[in-house]
mmCIF file as Biopython writes it, N, C-alpha, C and O atoms, coordinates in Angstrom:
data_model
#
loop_
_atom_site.group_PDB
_atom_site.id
_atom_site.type_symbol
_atom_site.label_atom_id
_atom_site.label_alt_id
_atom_site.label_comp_id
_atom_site.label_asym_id
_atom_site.label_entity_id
_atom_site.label_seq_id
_atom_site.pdbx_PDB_ins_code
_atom_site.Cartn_x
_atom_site.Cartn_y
_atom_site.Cartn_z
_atom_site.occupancy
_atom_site.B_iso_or_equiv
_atom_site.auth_seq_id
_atom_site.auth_asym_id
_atom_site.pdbx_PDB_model_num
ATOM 1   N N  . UNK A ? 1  ? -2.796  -4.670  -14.083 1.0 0.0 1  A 1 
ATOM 2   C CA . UNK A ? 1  ? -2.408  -4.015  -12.868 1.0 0.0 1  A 1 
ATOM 3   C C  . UNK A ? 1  ? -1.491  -4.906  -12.027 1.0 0.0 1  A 1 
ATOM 4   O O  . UNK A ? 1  ? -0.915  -4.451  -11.038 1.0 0.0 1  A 1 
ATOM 5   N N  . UNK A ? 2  ? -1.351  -6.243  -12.443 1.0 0.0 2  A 1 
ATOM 6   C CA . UNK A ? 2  ? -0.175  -7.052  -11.274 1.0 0.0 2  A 1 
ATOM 7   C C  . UNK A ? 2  ? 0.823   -6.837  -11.567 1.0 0.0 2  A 1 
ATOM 8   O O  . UNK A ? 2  ? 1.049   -6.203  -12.598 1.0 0.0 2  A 1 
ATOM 9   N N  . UNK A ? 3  ? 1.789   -7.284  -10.770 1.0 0.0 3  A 1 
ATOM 10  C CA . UNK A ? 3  ? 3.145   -7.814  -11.482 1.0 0.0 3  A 1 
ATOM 11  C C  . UNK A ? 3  ? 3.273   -8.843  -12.262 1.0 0.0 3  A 1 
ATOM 12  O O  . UNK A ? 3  ? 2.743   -9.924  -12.006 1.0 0.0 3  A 1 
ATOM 13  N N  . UNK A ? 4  ? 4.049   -8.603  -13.385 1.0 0.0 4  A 1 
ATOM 14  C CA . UNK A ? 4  ? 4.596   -9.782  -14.050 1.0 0.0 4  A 1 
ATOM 15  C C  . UNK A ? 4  ? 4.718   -10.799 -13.409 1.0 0.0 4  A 1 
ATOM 16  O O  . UNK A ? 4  ? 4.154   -11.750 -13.949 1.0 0.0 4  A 1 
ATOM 17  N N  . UNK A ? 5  ? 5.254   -11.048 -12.402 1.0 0.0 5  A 1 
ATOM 18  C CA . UNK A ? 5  ? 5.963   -12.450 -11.463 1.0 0.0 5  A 1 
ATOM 19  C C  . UNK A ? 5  ? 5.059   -12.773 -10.817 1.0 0.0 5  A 1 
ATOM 20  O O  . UNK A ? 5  ? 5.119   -13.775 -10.105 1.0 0.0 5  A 1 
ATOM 21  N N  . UNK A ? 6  ? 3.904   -11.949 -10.903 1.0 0.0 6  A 1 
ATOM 22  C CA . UNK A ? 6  ? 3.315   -12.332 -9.521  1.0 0.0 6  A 1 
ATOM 23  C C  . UNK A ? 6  ? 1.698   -11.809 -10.131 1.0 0.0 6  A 1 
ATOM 24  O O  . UNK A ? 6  ? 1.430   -10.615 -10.005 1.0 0.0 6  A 1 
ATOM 25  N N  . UNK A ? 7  ? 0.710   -12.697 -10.752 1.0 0.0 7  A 1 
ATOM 26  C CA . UNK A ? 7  ? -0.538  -12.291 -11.468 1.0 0.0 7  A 1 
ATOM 27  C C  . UNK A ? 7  ? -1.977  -12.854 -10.371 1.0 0.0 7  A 1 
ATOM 28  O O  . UNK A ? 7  ? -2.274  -13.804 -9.648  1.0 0.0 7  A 1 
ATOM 29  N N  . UNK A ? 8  ? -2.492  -11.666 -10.807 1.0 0.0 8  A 1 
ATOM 30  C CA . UNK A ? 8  ? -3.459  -12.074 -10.116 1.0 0.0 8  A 1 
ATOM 31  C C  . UNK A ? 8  ? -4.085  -13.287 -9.897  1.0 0.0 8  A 1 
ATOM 32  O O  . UNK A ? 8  ? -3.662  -14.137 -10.680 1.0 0.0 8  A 1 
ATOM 33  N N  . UNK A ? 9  ? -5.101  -13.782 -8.981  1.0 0.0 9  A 1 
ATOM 34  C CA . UNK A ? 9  ? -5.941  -14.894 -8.517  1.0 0.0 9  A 1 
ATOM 35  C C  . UNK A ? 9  ? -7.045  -14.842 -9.556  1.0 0.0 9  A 1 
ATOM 36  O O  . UNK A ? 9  ? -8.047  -14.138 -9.434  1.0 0.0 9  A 1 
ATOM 37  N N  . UNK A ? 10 ? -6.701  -15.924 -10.958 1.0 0.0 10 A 1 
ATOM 38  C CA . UNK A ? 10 ? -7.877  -16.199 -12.231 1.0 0.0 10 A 1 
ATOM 39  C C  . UNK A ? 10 ? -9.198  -15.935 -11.584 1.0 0.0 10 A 1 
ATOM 40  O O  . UNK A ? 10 ? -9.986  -15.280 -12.268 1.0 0.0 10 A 1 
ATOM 41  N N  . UNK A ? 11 ? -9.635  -16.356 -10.276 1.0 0.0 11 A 1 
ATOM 42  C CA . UNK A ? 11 ? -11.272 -16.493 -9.987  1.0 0.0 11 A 1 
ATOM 43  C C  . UNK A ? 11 ? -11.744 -15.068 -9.624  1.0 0.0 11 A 1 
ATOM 44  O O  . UNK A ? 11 ? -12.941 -14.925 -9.375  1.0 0.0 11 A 1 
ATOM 45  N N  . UNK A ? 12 ? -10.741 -13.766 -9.558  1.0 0.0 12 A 1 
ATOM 46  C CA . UNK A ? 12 ? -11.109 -12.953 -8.744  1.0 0.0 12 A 1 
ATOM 47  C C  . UNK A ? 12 ? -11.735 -11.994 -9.862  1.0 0.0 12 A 1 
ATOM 48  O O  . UNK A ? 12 ? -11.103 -12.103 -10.912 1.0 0.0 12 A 1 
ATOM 49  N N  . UNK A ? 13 ? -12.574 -11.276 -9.921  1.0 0.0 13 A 1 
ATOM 50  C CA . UNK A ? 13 ? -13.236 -10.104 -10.892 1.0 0.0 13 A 1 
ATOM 51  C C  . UNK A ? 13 ? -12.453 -9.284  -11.582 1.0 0.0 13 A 1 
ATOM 52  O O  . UNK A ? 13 ? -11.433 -8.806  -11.086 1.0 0.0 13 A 1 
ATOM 53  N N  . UNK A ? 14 ? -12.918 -8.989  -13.016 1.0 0.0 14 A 1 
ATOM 54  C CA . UNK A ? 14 ? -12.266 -8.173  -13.405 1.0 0.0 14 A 1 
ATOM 55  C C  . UNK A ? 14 ? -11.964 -6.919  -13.126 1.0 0.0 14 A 1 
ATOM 56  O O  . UNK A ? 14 ? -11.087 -6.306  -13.735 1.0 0.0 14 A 1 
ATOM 57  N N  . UNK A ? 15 ? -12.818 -6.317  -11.971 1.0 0.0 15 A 1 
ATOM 58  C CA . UNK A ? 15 ? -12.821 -4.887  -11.265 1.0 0.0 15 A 1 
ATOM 59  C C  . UNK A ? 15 ? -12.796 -5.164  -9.749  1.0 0.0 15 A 1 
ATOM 60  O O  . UNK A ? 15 ? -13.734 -5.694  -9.153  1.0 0.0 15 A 1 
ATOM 61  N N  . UNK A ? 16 ? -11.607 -4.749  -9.156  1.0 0.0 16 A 1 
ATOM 62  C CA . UNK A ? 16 ? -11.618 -5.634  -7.964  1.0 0.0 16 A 1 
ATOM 63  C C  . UNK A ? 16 ? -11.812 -4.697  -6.059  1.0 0.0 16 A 1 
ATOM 64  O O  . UNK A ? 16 ? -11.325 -3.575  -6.195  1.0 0.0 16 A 1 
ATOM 65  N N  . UNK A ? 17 ? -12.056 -4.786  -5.359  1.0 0.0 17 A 1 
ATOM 66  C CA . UNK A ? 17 ? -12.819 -4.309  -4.617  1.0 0.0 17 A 1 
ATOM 67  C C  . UNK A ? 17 ? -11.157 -3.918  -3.833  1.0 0.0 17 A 1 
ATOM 68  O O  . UNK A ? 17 ? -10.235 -4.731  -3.903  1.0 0.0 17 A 1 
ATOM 69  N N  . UNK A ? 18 ? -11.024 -2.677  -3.178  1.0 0.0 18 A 1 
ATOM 70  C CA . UNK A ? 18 ? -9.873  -2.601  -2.118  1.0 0.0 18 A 1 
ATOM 71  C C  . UNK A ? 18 ? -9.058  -3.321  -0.853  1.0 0.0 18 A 1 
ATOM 72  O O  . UNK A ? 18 ? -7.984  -3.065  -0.309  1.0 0.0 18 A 1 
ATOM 73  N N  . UNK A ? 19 ? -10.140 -4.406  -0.630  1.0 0.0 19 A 1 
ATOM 74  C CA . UNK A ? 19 ? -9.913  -5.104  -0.151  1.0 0.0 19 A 1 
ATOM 75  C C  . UNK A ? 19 ? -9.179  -6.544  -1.031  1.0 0.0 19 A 1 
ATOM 76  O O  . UNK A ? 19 ? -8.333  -7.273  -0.513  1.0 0.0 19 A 1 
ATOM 77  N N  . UNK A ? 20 ? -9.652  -6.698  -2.242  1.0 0.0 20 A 1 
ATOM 78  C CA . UNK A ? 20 ? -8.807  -7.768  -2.655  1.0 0.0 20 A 1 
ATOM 79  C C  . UNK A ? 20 ? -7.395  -7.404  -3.184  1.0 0.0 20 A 1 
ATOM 80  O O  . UNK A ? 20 ? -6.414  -8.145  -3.255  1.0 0.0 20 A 1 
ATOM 81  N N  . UNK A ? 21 ? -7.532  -5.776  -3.626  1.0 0.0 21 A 1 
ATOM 82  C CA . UNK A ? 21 ? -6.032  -5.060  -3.732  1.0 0.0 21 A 1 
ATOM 83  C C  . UNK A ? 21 ? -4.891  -5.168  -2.815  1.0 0.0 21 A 1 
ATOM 84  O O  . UNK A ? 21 ? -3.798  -5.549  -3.232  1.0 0.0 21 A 1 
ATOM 85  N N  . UNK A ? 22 ? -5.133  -4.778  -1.301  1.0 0.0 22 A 1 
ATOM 86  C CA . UNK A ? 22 ? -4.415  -5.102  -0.182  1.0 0.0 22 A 1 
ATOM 87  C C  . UNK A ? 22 ? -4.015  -6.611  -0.393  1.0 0.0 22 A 1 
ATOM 88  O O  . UNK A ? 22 ? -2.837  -6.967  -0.367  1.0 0.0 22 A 1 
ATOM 89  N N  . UNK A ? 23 ? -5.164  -7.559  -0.623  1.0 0.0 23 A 1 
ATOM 90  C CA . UNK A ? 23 ? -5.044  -8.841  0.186   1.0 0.0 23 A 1 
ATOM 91  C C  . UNK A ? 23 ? -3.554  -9.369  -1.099  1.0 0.0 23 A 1 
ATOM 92  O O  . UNK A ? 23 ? -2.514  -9.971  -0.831  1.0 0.0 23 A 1 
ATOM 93  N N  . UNK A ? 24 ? -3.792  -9.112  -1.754  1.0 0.0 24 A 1 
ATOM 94  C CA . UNK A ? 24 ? -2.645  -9.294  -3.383  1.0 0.0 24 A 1 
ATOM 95  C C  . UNK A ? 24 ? -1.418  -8.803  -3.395  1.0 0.0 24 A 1 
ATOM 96  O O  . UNK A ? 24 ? -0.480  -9.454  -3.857  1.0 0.0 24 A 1 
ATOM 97  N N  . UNK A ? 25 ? -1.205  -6.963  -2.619  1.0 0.0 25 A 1 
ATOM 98  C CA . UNK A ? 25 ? -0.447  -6.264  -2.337  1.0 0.0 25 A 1 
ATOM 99  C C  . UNK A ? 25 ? 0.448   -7.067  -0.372  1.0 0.0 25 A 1 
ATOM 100 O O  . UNK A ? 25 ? 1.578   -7.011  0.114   1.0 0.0 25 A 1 
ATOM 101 N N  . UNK A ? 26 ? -0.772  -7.633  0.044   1.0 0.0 26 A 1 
ATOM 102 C CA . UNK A ? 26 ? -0.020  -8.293  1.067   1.0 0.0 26 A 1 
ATOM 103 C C  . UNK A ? 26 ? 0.583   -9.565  0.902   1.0 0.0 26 A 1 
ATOM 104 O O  . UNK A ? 26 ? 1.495   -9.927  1.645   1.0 0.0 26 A 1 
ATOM 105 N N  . UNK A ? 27 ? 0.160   -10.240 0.023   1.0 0.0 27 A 1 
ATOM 106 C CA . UNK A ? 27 ? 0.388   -11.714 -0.352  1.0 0.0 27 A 1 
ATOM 107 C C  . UNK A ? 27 ? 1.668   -11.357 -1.531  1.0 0.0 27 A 1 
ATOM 108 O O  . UNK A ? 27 ? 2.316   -12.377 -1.769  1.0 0.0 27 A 1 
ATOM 109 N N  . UNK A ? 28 ? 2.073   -10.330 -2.176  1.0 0.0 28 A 1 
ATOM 110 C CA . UNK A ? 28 ? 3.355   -10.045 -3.047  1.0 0.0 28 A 1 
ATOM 111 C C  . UNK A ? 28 ? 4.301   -10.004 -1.983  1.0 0.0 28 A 1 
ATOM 112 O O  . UNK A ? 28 ? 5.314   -10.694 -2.100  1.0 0.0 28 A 1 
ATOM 113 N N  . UNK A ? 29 ? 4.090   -9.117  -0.682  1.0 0.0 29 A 1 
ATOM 114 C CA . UNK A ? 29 ? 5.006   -8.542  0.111   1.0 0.0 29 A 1 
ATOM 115 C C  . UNK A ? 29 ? 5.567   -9.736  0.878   1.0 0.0 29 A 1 
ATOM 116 O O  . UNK A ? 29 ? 6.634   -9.610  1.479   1.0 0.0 29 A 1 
ATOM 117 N N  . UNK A ? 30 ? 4.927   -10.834 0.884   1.0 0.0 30 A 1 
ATOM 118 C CA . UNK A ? 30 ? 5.142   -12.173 1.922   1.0 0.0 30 A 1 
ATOM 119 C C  . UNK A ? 30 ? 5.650   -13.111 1.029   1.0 0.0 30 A 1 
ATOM 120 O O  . UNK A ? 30 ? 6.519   -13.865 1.466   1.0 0.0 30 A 1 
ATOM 121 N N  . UNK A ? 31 ? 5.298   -13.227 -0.122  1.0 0.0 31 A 1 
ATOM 122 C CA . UNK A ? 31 ? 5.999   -13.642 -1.074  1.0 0.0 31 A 1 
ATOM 123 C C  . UNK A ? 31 ? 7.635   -13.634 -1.337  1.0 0.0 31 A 1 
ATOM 124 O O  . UNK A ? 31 ? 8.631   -14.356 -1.400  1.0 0.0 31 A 1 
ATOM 125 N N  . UNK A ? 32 ? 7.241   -12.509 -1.425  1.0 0.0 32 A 1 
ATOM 126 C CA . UNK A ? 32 ? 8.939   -12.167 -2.424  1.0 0.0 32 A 1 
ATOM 127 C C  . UNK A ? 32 ? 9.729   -11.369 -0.840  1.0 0.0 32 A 1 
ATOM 128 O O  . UNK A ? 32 ? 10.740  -10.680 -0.975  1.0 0.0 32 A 1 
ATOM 129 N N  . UNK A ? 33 ? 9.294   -11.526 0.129   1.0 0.0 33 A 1 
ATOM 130 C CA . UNK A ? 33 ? 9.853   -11.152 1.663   1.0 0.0 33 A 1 
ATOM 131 C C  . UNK A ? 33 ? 10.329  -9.592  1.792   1.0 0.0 33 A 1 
ATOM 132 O O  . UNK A ? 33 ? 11.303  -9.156  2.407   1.0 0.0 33 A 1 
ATOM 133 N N  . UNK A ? 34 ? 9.502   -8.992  1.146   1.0 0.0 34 A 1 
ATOM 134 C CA . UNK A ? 34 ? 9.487   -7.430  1.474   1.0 0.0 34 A 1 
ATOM 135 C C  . UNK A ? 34 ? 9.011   -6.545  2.031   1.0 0.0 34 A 1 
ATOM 136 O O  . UNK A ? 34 ? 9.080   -5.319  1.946   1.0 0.0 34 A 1 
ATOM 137 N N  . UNK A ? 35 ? 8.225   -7.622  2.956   1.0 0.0 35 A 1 
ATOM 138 C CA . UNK A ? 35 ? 7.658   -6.531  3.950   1.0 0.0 35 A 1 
ATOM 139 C C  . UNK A ? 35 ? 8.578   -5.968  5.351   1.0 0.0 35 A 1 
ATOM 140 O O  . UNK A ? 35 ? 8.187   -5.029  6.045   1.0 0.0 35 A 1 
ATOM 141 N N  . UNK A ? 36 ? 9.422   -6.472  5.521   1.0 0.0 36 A 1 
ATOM 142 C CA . UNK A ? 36 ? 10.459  -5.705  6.401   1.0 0.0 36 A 1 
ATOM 143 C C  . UNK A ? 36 ? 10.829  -4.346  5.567   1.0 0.0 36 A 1 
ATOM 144 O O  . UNK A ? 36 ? 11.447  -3.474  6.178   1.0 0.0 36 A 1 
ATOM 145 N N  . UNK A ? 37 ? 10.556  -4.177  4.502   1.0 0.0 37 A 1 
ATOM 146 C CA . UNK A ? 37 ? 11.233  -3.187  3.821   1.0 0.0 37 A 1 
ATOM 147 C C  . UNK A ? 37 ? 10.624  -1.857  3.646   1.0 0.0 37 A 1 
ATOM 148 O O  . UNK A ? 37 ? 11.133  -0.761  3.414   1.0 0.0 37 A 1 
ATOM 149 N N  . UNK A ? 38 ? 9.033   -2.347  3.866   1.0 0.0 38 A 1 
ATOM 150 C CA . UNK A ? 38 ? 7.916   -1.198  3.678   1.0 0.0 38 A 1 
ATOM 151 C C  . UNK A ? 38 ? 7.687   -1.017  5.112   1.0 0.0 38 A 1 
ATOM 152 O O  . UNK A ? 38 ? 7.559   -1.712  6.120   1.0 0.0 38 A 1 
ATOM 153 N N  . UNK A ? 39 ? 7.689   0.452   4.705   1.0 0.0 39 A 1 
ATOM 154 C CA . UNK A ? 39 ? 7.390   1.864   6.045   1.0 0.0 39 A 1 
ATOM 155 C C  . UNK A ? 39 ? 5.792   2.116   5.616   1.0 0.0 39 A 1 
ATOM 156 O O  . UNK A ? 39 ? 5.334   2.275   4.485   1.0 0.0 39 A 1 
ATOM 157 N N  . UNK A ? 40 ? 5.360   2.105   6.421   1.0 0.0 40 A 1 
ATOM 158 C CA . UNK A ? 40 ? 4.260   2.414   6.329   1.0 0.0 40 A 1 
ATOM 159 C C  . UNK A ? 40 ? 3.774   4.072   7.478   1.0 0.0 40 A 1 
ATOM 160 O O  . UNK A ? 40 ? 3.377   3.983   8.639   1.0 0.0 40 A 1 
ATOM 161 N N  . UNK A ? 41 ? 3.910   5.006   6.938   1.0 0.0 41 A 1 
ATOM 162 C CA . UNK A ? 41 ? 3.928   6.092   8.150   1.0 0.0 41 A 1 
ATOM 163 C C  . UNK A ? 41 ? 3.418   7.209   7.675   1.0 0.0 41 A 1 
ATOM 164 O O  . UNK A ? 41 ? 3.967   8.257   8.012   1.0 0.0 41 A 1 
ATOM 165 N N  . UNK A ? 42 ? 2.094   7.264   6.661   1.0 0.0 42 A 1 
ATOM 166 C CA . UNK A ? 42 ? 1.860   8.321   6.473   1.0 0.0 42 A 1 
ATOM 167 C C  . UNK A ? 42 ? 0.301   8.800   7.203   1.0 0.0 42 A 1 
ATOM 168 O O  . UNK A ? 42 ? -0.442  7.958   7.708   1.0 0.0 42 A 1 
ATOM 169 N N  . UNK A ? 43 ? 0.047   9.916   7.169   1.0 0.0 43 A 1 
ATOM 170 C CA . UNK A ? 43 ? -1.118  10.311  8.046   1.0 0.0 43 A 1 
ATOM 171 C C  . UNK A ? 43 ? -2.033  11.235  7.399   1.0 0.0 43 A 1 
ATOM 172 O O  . UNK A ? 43 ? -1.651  12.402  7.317   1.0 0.0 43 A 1 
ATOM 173 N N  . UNK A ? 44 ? -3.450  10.856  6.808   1.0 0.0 44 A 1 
ATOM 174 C CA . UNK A ? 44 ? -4.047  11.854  6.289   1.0 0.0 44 A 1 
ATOM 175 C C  . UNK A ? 44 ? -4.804  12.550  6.733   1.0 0.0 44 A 1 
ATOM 176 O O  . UNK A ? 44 ? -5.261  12.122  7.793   1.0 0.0 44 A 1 
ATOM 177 N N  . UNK A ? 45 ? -5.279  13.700  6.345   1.0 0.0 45 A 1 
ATOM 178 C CA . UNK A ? 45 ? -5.799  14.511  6.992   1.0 0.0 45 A 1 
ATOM 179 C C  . UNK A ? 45 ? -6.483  15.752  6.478   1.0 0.0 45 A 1 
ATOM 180 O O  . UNK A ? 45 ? -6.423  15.771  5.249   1.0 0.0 45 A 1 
ATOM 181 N N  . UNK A ? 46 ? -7.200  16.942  7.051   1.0 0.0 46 A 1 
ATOM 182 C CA . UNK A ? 46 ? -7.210  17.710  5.989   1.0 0.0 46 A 1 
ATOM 183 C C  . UNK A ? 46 ? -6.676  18.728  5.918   1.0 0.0 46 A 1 
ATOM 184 O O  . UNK A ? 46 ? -6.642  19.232  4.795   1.0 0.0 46 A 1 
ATOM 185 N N  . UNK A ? 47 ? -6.136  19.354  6.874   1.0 0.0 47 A 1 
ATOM 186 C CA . UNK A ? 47 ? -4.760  20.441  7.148   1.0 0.0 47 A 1 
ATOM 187 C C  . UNK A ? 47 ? -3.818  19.740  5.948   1.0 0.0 47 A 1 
ATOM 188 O O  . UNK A ? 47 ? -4.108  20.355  4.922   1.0 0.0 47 A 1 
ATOM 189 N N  . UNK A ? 48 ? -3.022  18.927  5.701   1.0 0.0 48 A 1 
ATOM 190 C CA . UNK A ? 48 ? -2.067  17.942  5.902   1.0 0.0 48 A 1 
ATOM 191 C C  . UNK A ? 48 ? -2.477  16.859  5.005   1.0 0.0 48 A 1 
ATOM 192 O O  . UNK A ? 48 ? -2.316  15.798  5.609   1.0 0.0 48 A 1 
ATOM 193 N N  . UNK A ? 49 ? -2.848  16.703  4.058   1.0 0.0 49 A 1 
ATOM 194 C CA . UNK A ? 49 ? -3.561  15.579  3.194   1.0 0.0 49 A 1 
ATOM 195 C C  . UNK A ? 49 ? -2.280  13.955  3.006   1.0 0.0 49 A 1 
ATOM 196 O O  . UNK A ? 49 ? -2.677  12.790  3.037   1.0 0.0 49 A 1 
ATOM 197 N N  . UNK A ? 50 ? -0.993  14.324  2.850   1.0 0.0 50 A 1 
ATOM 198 C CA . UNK A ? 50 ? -0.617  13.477  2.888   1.0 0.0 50 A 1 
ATOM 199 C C  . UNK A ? 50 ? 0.823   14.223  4.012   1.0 0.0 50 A 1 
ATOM 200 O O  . UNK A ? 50 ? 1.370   15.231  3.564   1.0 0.0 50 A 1 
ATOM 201 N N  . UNK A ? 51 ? 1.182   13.820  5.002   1.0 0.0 51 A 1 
ATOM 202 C CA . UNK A ? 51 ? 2.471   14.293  5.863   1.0 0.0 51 A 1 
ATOM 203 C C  . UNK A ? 51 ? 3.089   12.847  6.727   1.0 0.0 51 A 1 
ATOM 204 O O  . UNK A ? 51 ? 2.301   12.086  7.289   1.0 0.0 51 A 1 
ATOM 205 N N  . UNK A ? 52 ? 3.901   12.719  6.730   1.0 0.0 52 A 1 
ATOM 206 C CA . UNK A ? 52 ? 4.871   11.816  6.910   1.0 0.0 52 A 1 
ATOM 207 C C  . UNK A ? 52 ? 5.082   11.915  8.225   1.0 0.0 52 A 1 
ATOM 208 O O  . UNK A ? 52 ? 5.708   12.952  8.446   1.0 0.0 52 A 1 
ATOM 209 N N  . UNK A ? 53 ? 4.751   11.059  9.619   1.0 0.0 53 A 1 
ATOM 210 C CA . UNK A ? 53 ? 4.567   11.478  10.796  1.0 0.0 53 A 1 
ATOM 211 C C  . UNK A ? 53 ? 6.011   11.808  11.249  1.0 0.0 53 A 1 
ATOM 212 O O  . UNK A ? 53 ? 6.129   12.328  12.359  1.0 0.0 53 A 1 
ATOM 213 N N  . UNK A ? 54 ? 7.146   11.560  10.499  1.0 0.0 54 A 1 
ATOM 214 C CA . UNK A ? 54 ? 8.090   11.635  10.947  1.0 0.0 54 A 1 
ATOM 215 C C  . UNK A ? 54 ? 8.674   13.253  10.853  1.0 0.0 54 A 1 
ATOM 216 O O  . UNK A ? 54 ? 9.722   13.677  11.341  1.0 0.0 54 A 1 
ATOM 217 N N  . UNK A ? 55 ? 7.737   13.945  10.133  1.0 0.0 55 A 1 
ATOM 218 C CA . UNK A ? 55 ? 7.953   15.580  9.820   1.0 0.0 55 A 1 
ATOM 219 C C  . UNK A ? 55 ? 6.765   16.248  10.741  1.0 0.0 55 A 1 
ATOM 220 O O  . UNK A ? 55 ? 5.572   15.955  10.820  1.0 0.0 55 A 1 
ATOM 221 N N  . UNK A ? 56 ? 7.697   17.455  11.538  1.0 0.0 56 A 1 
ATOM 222 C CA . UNK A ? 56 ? 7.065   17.387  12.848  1.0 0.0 56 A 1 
ATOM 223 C C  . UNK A ? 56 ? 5.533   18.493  12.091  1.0 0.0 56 A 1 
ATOM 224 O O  . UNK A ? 56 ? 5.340   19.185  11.092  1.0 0.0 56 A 1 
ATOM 225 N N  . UNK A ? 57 ? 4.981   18.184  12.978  1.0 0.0 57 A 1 
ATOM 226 C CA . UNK A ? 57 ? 3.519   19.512  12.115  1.0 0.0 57 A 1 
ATOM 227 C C  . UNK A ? 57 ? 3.416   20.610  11.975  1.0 0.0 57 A 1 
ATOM 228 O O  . UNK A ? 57 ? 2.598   21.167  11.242  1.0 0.0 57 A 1 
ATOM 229 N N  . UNK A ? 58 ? 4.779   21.456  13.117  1.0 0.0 58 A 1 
ATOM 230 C CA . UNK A ? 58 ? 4.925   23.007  13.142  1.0 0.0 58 A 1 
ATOM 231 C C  . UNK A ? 58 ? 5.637   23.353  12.287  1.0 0.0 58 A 1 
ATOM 232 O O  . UNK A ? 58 ? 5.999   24.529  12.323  1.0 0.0 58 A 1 
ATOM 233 N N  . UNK A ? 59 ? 6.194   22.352  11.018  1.0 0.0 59 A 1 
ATOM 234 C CA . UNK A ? 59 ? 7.448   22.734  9.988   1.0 0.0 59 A 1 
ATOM 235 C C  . UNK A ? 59 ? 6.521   22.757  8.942   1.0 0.0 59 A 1 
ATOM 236 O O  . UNK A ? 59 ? 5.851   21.725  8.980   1.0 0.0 59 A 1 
ATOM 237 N N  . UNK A ? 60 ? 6.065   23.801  7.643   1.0 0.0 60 A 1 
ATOM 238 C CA . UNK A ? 60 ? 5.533   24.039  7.060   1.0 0.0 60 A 1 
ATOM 239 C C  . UNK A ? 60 ? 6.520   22.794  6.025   1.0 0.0 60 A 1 
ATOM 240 O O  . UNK A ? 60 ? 7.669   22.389  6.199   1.0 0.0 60 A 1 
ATOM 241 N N  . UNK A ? 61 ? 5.411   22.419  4.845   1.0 0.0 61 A 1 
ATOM 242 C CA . UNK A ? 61 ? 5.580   21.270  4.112   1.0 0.0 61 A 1 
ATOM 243 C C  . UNK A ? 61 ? 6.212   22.309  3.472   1.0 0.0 61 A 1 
ATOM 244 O O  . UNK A ? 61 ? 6.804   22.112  2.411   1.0 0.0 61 A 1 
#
């Protein structure tokens, strides 16, 4: 599941908890300096399971 360039932490479990996913997915992004690049803007819900806050809510998906 890593990147090639960038492999997981040897000590960490072979099944890994969501929290060590983020912490790996945040430590790639600081890494390789791409977190200026990620939008992060989605909103779930249950009307609306995945909608993009930037699409207003009265516009049918």
């Amino acid at each position: 599941m890593a990147f090639p360039d960038f492999p997981f932490d040897p000590s960490l479990p072979s099944f890994l908890h969501h929290s060590d996913v983020l912490a790996y997915l945040e430590s790639y992004a600081d890494h390789f300096c791409v977190r200026e690049h990620i939008r992060g803007s989605v909103i779930k819900g249950p009307e609306h399971p995945f909608l993009d806050i930037d699409t207003p809510i009265n516009n049918p998906l």
